[in-house]
C-alpha positions as CSV (number, residue, x, y, z in Angstrom):
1,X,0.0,0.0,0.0
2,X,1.2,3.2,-1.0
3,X,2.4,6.1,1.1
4,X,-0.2,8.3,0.5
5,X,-3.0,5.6,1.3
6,X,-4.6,5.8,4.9
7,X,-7.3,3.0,4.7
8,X,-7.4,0.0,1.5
9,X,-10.1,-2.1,1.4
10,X,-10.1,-5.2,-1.1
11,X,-13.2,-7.8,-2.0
12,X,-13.7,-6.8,1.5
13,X,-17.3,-9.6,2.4
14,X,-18.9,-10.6,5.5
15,X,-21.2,-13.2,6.3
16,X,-23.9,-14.6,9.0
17,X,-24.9,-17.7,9.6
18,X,-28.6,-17.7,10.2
19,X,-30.4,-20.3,12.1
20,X,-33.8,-20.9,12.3
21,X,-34.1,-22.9,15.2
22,X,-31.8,-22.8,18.5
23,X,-31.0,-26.7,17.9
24,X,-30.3,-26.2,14.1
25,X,-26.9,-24.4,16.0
26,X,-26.1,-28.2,17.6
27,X,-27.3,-29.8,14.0
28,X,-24.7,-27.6,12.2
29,X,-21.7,-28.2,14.3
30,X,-22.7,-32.2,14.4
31,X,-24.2,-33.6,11.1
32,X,-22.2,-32.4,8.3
33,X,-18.8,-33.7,10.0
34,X,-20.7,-37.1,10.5
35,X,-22.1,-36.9,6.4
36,X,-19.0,-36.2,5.1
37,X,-17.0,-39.0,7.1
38,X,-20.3,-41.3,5.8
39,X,-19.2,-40.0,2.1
40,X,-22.3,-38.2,1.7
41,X,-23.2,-34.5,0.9
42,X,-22.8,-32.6,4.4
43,X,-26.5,-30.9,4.6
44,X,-26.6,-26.9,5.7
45,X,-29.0,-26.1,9.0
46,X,-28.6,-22.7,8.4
47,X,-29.1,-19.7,6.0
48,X,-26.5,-17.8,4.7
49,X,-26.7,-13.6,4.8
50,X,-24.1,-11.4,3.2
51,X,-24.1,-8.4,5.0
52,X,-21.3,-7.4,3.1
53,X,-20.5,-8.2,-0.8
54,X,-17.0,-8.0,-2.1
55,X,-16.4,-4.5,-1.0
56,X,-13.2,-2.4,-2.4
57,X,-12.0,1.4,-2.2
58,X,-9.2,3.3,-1.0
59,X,-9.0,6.5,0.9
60,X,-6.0,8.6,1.0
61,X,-4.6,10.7,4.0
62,X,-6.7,13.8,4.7
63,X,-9.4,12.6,2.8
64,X,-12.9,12.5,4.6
65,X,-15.2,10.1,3.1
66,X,-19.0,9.7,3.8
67,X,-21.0,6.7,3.7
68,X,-24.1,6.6,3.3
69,X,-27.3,4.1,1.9
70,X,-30.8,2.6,3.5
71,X,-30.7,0.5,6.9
72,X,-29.4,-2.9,6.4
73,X,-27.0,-1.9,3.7
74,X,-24.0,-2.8,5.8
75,X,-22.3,0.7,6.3
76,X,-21.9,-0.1,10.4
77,X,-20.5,-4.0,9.1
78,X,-18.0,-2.0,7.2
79,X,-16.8,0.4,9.8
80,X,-16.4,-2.3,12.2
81,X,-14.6,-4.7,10.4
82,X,-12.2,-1.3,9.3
83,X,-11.5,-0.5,13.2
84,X,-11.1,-4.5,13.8
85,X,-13.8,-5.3,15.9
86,X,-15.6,-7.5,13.7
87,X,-13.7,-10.3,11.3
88,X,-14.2,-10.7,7.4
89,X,-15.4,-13.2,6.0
90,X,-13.1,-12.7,2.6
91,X,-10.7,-9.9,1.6
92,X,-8.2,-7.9,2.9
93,X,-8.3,-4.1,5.2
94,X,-5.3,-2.2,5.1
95,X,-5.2,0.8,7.2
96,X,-2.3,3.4,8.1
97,X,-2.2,5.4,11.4
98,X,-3.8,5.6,14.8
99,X,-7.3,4.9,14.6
100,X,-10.6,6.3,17.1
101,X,-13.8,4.9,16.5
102,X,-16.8,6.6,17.7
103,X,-19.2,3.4,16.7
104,X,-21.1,2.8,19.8
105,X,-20.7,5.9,22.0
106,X,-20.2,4.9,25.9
107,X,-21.1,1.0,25.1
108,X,-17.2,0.3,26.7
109,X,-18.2,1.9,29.8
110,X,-18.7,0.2,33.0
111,X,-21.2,2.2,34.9
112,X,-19.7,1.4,38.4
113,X,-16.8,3.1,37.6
114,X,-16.6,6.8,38.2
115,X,-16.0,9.0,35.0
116,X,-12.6,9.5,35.8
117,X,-12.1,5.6,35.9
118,X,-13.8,5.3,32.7
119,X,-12.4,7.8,30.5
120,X,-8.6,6.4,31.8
121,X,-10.1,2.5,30.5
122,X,-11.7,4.1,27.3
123,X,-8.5,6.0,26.4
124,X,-6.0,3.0,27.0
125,X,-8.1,1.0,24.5
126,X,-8.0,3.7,22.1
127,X,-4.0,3.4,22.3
128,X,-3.4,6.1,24.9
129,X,-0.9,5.6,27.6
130,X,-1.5,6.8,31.2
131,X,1.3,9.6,30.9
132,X,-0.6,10.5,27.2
133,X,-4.1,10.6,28.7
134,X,-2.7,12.7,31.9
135,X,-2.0,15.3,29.7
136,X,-5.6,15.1,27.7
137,X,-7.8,14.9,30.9
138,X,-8.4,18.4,31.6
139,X,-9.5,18.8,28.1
140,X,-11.6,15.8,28.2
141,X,-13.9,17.0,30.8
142,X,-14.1,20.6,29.8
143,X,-15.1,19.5,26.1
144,X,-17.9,16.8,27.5
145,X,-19.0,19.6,30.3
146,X,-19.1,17.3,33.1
147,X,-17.1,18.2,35.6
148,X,-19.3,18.4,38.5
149,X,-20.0,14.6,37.7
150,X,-17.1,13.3,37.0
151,X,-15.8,11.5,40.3
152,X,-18.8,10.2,40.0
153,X,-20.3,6.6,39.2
154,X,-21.3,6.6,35.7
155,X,-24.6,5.0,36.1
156,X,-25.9,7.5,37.7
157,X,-24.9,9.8,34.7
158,X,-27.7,10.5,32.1
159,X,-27.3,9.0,29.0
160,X,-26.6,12.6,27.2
161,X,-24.0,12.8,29.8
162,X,-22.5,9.5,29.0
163,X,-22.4,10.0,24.9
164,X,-21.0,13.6,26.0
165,X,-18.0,11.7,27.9
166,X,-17.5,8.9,25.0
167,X,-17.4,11.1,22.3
168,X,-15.0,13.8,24.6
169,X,-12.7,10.9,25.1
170,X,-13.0,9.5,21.2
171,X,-12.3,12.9,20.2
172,X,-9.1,14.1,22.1
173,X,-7.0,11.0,21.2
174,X,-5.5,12.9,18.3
175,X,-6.0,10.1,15.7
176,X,-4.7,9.8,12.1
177,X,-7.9,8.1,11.1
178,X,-11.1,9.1,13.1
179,X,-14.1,6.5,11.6
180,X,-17.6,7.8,13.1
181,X,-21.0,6.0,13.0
182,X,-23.8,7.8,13.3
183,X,-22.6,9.4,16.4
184,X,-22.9,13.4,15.2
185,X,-26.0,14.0,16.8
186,X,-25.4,13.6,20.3
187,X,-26.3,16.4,23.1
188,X,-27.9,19.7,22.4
189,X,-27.2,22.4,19.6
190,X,-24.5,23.7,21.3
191,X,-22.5,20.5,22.0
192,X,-23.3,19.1,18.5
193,X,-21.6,22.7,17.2
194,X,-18.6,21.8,19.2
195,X,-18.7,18.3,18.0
196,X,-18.9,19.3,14.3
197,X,-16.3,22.0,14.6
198,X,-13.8,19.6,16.6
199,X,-13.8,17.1,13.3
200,X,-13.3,20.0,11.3
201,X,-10.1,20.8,13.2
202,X,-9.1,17.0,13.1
203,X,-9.4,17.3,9.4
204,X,-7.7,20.2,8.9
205,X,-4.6,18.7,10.7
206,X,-4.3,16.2,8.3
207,X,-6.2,13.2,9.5
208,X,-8.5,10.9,7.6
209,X,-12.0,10.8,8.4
210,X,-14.3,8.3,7.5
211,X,-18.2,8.3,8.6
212,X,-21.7,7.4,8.4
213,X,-24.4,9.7,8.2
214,X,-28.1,9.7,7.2
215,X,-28.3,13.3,7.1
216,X,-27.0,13.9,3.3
217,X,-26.5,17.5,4.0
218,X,-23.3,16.5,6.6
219,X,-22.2,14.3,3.8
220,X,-22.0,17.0,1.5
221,X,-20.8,19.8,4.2
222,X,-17.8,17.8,4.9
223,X,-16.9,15.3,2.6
224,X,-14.5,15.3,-0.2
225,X,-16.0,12.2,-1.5
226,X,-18.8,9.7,-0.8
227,X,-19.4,5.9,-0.8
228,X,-23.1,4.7,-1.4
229,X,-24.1,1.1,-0.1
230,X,-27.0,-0.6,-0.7
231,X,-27.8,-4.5,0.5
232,X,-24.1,-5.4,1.5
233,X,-22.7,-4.2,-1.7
234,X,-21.1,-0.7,-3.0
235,X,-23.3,0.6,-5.6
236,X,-21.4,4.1,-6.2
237,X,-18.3,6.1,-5.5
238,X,-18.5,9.8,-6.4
239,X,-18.9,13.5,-4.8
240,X,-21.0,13.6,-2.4
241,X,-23.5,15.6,-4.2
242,X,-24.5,13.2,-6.7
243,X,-24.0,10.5,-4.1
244,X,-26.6,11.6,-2.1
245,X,-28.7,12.4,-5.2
246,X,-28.4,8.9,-5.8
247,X,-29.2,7.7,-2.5
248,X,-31.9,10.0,-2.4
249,X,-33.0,8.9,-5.6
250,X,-32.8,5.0,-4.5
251,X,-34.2,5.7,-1.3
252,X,-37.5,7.0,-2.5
253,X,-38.1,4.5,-5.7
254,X,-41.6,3.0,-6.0
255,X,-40.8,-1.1,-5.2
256,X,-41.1,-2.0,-9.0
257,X,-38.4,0.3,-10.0
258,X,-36.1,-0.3,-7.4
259,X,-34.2,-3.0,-9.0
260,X,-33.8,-1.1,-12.3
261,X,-32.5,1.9,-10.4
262,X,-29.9,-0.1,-8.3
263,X,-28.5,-0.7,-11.6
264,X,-28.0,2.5,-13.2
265,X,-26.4,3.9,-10.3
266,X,-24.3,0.8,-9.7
267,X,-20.6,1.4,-10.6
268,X,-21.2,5.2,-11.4
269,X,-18.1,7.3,-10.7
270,X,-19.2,11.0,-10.7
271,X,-17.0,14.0,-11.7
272,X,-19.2,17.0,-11.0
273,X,-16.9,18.8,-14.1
274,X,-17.9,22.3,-14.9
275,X,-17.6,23.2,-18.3
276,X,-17.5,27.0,-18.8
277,X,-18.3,29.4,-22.0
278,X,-17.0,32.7,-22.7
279,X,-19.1,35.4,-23.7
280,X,-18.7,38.9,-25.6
281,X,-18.1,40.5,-22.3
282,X,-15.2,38.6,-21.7
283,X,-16.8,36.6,-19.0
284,X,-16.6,32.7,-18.1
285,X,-20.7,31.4,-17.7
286,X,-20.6,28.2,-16.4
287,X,-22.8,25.9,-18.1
288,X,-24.8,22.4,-17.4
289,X,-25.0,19.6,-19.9
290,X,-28.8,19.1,-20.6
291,X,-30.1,16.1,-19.4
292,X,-33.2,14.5,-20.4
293,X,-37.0,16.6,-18.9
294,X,-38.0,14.7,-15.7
295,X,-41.7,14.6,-15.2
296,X,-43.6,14.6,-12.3
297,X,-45.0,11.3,-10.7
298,X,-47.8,10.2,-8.2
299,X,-46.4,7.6,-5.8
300,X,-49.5,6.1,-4.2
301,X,-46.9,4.9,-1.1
302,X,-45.6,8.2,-0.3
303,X,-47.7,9.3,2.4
304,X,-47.1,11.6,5.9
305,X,-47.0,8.9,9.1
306,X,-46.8,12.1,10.9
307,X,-50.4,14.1,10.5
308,X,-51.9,15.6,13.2
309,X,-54.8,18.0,13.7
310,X,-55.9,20.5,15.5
311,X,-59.1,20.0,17.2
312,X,-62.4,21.4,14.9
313,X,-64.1,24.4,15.7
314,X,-66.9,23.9,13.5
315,X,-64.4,23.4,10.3
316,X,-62.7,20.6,8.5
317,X,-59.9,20.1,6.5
318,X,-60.4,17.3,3.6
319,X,-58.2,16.0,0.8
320,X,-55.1,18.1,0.9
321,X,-53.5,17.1,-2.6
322,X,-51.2,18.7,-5.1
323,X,-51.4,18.9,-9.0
324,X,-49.7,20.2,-11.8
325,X,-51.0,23.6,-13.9
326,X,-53.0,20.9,-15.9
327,X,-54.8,18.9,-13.2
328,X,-53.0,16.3,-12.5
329,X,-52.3,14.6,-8.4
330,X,-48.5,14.5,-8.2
331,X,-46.1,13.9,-4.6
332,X,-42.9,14.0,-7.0
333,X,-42.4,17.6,-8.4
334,X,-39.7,19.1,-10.6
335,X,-37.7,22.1,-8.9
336,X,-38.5,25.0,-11.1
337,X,-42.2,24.3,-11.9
338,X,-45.6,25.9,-10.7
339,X,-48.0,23.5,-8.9
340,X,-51.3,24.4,-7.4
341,X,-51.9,22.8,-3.7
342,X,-55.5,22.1,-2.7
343,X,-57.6,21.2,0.1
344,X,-61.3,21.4,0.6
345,X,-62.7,23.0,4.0
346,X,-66.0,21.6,4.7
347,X,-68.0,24.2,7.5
348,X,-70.6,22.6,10.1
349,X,-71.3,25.5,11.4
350,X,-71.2,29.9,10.6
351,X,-68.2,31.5,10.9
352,X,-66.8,35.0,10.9
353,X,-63.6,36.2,9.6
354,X,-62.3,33.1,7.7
355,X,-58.7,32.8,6.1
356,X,-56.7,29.7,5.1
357,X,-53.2,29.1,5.1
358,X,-50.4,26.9,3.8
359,X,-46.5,26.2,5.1
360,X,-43.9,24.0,4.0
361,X,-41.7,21.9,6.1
362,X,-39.0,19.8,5.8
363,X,-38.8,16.1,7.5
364,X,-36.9,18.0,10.9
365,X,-40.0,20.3,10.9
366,X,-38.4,24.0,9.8
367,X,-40.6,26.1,8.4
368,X,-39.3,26.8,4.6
369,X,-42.4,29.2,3.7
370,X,-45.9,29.7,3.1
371,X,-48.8,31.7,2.6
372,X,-51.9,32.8,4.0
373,X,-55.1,34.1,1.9
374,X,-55.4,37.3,3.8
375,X,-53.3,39.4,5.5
376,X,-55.0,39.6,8.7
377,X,-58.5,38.5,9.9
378,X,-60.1,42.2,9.2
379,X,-59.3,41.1,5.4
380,X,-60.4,37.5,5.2
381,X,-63.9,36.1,4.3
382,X,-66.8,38.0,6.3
383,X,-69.2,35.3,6.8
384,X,-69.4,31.7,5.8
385,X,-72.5,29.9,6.3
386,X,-72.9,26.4,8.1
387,X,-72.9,23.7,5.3
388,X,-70.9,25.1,3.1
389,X,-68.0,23.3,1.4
390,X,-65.3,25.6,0.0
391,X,-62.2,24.8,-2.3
392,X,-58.7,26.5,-1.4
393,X,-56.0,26.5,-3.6
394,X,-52.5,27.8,-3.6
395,X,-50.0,28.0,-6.5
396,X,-46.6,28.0,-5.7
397,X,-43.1,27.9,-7.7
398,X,-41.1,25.0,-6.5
399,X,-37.8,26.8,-5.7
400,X,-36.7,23.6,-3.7
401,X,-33.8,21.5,-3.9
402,X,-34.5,17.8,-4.0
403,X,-35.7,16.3,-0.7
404,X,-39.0,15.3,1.0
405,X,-41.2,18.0,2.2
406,X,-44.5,18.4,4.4
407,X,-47.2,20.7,3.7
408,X,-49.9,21.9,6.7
409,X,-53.1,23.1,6.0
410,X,-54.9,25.7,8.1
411,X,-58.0,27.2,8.6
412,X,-59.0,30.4,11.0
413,X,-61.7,32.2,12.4
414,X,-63.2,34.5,14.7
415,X,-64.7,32.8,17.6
416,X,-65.8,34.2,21.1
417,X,-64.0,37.5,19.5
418,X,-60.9,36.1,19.4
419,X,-59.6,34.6,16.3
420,X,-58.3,31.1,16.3
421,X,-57.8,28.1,14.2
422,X,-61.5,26.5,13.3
423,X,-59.3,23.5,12.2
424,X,-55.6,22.7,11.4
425,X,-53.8,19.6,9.9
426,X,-50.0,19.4,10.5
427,X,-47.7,17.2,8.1
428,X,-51.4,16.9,6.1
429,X,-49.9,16.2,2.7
430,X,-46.0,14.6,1.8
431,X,-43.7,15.5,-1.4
432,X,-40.9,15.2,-2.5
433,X,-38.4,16.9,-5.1
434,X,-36.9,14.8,-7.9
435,X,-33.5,14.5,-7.8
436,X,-31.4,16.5,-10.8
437,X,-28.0,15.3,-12.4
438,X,-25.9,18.0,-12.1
439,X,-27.5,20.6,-10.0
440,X,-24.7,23.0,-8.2
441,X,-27.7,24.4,-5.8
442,X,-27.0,23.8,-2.3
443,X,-29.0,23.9,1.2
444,X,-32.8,23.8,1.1
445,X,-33.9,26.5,-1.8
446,X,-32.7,26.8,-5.1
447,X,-32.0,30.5,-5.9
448,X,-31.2,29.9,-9.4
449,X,-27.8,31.4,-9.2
450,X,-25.7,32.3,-12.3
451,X,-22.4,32.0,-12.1
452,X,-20.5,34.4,-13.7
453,X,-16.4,34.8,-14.1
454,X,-14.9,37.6,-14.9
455,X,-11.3,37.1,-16.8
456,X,-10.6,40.4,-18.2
457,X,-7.1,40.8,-16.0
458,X,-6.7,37.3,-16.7
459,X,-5.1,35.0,-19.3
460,X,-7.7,32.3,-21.0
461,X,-6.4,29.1,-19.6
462,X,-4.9,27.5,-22.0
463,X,-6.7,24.4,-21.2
464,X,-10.0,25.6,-23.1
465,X,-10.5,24.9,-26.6
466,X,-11.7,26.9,-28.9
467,X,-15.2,25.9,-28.9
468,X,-15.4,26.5,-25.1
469,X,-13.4,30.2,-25.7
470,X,-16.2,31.7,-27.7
471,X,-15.1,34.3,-29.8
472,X,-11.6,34.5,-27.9
């Protein structure tokens, strides 16, 4: 392995035996040694499970590499068989440098021991010596923010306060390869800051960071690259942009289409290349290649697990849905097109003062915007009468970036001189934005940026041709 390699993974496979019965166990460590010593075919008791497929990649020094893929597609497997707690079936790991794992936060922790006690046993199996984690301790406790608690017995520590103390100790071992599983989000805002902006340091000091995240915006924040799994097997290595695309893309796929999809991400190595023109001005305008128009979809599957009302003041809120300009039910829209949201308010009984209103949310709940159909209450419908059924629509652009979304649906009235919600459905309707090849957009909205490069003090890099110089 080459000096400028950190962590090599070749044909890298695990498997599981899986029994059916407890004495299919006994069976399988009995029978086939008797069949074969009788010349006959030795008989399997037990299924076999790949949680891991002939995995390979490298990673060099300094890199940080995301993984990410569904549950069940072997991304923990991998990261412990990298740190050496679990043994491969087949292949080979290769890996350069100190290592601290932050896999199970606080699960080598023996909760008589006082957190003094523990983060001495926790660093000596993370390679420190005593003299080393002397030095450390001070900084241990003041980045976990426990030092009231820490002469004292761990299990009488909350389990924030425990993750707080793993990770602290993880953290300040100064490694050369720092592998993380799904252990970002632990403790409040705050700590979770300090957490995030501690692994930026680490990185920045030249270490190689390798993680697992669900959250594709971390991915894309900090990785240079990403790996996506999928059913023990690695289906993509790329940027982290188009990785998560992909995952996103993969993740959301109506059942029949899933197989189909698996395979035209499978192998994919993304480049993310700009390719830029030059125009009259003398100015760079960084292009796209056109891809072909995606079209909108209904996915009878996608649908909120999360909707909850208000209780009805003489209102309700039916069929929440959203079509396309023509008519048509969608959940999977196209970023860049107008769509009209609609939901039916069905009155049981008069009311004074009625407006409607509309927000979008994404799947952590922030508010991303909305509308309502009057400014304020003086403005909104003066009466309605009881038994009336009325049809509210909203068109909106979709300026989002691909993602699932949550749409509420509100209603409100005057009543006892006082105006308040006559009925209100949270998470009422679910969506989500189609993934696009090649789209430079990042965070939450799309704000249709142009970029624009301007080379007039500048020499045209040689490296354009003359079809990409324009008129130059």
């Amino acid at each position: 392995m080459s000096d400028d390699i950190a962590i090599k993974v070749e044909g890298l496979s695990k498997c599981y035996q899986i029994y059916d019965k407890p004495h299919d166990r006994l069976k399988q460590s009995i029978y086939p040694r008797l069949q074969r010593l009788a010349g006959k075919p030795a008989k399997q008791y037990h299924r076999e499970f790949w949680a891991l497929k002939d995995v390979s990649f490298e990673i060099k020094r300094g890199e940080t590499v995301g993984i990410i893929g569904r549950n069940g597609s072997g991304k923990s497997t991998l990261l412990q068989m990298i740190c050496g707690t679990l043994n491969p079936t087949g292949g080979n790991i290769q890996t350069k440098g100190r290592i601290a794992a932050l896999l199970e936060l606080g699960s080598g922790f023996n909760p008589e021991f006082t957190g003094r006690e523990n983060v001495y046993m926790n660093a000596a199996v993370l390679g420190l010596s005593t003299e080393e984690t002397d030095v450390r301790f001070d900084d241990i406790v003041a980045f976990a923010d426990i030092s009231d608690f820490i002469e004292q017995p761990v299990k009488t520590y909350s389990s924030g306060m425990m993750m707080r103390l793993a990770f602290a100790v993880a953290i300040n071992v100064d490694p050369q390869i720092l592998v993380v599983d799904e252990a970002l989000s632990v403790g409040d805002e705050l700590f979770q800051r300090k957490c995030f902006s501690r692994i930026e340091s680490i990185k920045e000091n030249g270490a190689t960071i390798l993680f697992v995240s669900h959250a594709g915006g971390v991915i894309i924040e900090l990785c240079d690259r990403a790996i996506l799994m999928d059913s023990g097997e690695k289906l993509a290595l790329g940027t982290p942009k188009q990785i998560v695309a992909n995952y996103q893309r993969l993740l959301y796929a109506p059942t029949e289409k899933s197989a189909l999809i698996r395979e035209q991400i499978r192998g994919t190595v993304e480049q993310n290349k700009p390719s830029f023109n030059i125009n009259s001005s003398n100015k760079y305008i960084e292009t796209t290649t056109q891809e072909p128009e995606l079209q909108e979809t209904f996915d009878q599957n996608l649908n909120p697990l999360s909707t909850t009302e208000y209780e009805s003041r003489g209102a309700y809120i039916e069929n929440p849905i959203i079509l396309t300009m023509g008519g048509t039910q969608v959940n999977n829209l196209v970023s860049g097109r107008r769509y009209r949201y609609s939901y039916k308010v069905r009155f049981e009984r008069g009311c004074t003062n009625v407006r409607f209103g509309m927000v979008v949310k994404t799947t952590t709940g922030v508010e991303i915007g909305g509308t309502v159909s009057a400014a304020d209450g003086g403005d909104g419908i003066t009466h309605v009468a009881a038994k009336t059924t009325l049809n509210i629509c909203f068109e909106f652009d979709c300026i989002l970036n691909p993602g699932t979304y949550y749409l509420n649906a509100g209603v409100l009235g005057v009543v006892d001189a006082e105006e308040q919600y006559l009925h209100r459905k949270l998470d009422a309707y679910m969506f989500r934005v189609l993934p696009i090849r090649g789209n430079k957009s990042s965070a939450i909205v799309n704000l249709r940026c142009d970029t624009y490069i301007d080379v007039s003090d500048c020499e045209v890099p040689e490296l354009l041709t003359v079809d990409q110089r324009g008129n130059a």
